[in-house]
C-alpha positions in Angstrom: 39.8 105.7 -203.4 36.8 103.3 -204.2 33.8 103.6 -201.8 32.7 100.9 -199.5 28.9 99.9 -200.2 26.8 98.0 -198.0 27.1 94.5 -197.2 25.0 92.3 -199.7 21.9 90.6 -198.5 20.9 93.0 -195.3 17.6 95.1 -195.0 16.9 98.0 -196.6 16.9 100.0 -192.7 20.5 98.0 -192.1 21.6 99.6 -195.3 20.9 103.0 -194.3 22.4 102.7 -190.7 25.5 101.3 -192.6 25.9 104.0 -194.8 25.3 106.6 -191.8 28.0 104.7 -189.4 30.2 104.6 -192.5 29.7 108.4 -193.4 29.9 109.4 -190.0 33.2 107.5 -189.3 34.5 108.7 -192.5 33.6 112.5 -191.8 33.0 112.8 -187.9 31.4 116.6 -187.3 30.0 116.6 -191.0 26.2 117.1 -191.7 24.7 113.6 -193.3 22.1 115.3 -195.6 19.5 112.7 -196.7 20.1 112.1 -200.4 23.8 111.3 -199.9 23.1 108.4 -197.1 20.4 107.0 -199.4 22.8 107.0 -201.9 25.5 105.6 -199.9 22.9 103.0 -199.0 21.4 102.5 -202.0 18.2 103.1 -201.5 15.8 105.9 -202.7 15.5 109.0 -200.3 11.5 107.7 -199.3 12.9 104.0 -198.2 15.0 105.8 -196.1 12.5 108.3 -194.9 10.2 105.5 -194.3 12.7 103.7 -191.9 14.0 107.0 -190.2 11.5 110.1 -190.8 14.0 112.9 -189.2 17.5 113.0 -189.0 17.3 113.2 -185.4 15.9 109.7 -185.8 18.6 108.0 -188.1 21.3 110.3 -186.1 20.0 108.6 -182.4 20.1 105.2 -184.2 23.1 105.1 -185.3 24.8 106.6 -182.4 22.9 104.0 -180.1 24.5 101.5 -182.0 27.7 102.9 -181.6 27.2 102.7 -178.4 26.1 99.7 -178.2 29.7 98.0 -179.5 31.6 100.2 -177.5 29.8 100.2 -173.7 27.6 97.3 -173.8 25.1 97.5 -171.4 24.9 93.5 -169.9 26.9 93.8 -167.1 23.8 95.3 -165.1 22.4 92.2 -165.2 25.2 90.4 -163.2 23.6 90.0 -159.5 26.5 88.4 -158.6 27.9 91.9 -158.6 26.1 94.1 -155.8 23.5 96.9 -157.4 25.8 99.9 -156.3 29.0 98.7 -157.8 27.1 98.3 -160.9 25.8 100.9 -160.8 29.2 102.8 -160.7 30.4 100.7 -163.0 27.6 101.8 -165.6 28.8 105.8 -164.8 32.1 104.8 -165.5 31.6 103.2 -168.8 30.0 106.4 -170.6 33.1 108.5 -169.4 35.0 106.8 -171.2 34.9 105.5 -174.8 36.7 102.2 -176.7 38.8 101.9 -173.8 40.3 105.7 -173.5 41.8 107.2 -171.0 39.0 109.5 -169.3 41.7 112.8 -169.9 41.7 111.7 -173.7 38.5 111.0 -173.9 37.8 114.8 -172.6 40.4 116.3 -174.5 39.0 115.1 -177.6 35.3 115.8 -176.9 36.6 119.2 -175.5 38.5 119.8 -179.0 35.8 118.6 -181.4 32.6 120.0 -179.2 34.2 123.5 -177.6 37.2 124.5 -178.3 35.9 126.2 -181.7 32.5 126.6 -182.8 31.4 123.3 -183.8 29.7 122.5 -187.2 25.5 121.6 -186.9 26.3 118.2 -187.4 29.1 118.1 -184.8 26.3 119.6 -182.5 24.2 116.8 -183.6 26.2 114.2 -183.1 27.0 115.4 -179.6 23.1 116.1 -178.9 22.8 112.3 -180.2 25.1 110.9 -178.2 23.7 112.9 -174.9 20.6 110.9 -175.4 22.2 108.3 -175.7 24.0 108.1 -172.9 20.7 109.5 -170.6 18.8 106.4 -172.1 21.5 104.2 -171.1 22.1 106.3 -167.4 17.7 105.4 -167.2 17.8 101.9 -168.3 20.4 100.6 -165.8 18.0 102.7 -163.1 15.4 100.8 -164.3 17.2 97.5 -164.3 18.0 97.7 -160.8 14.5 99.3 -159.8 12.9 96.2 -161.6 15.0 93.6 -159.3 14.4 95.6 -156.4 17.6 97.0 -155.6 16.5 100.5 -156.0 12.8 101.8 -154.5 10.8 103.1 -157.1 10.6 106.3 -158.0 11.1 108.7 -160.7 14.1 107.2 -163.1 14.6 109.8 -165.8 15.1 112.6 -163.5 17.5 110.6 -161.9 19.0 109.6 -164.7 18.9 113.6 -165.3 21.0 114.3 -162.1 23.6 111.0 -162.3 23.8 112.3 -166.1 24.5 116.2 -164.9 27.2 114.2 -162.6 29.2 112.4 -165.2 29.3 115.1 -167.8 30.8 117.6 -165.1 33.4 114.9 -164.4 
């Protein structure tokens, strides 16, 4: 099987998070290791640690931009729709992803995350994509703080408890 490359004529940075997405897609749990993304990229392992100095950092990006095709994060900003329901409606996008049912969705992060000792990179993916979905929890709480529709006050420990919330459901 021949492997994809990297669309031509895109950033050195989009090259990496292409080859990450790619890998990860490819191989979800596995461990990217540096040289083989740069690789993938085609890039030298210092462009790469230039753009993203940690995996944690090229892990976070590229799940955020999973994210971002899968729950986009616009409909906050519809005041037609009243603050609370869009609020709810922001929780009830990260239960479920691409559409699942919220049972499928659990089953599969219950069978790739607990049900046997996951992998480090299966823990970092999952500890990527917490963040991820905290940011996103903290950024609608913002969105509506900054319109009015929520007092001010402190929006990453709320974010902490509405994301403590949704992960137990």
């Amino acid at each position: 099987m021949m492997e994809l490359q990297p669309p031509e004529g895109i950033s050195s940075r989009e090259k990496i998070l292409w080859a990450a997405a790619t890998m990860l897609g490819e191989e979800p749990g596995a461990m990217m290791s540096v040289r083989a993304v740069a690789k993938r990229a085609g890039v030298s392992t210092g462009s790469l640690q230039h753009h993203f100095p940690t995996k944690r950092a090229l892990m976070d990006e590229v799940i955020a931009r999973v994210y971002d095709l899968i729950i986009p994060v616009d409909a906050i900003h519809d005041t037609s729709i009243p603050a609370r329901e869009r609020l709810v409606a922001c929780l009830q996008r990260l239960l479920v992803s691409a559409g699942a049912d919220p049972r499928d969705a659990w089953r599969e992060t219950f069978d790739r995350y607990i049900a046997t000792e996951p992998s480090e990179g299966a823990r970092a993916q999952y500890l990527a994509s917490e963040r991820e979905l905290h940011r996103r929890i903290e950024y609608c709480l913002n969105t509506l703080e900054d319109e009015g529709a929520l007092l001010p006050g402190d929006n990453a420990r709320r974010a902490r408890i509405l994301f403590t919330f949704v992960n137990g459901l």
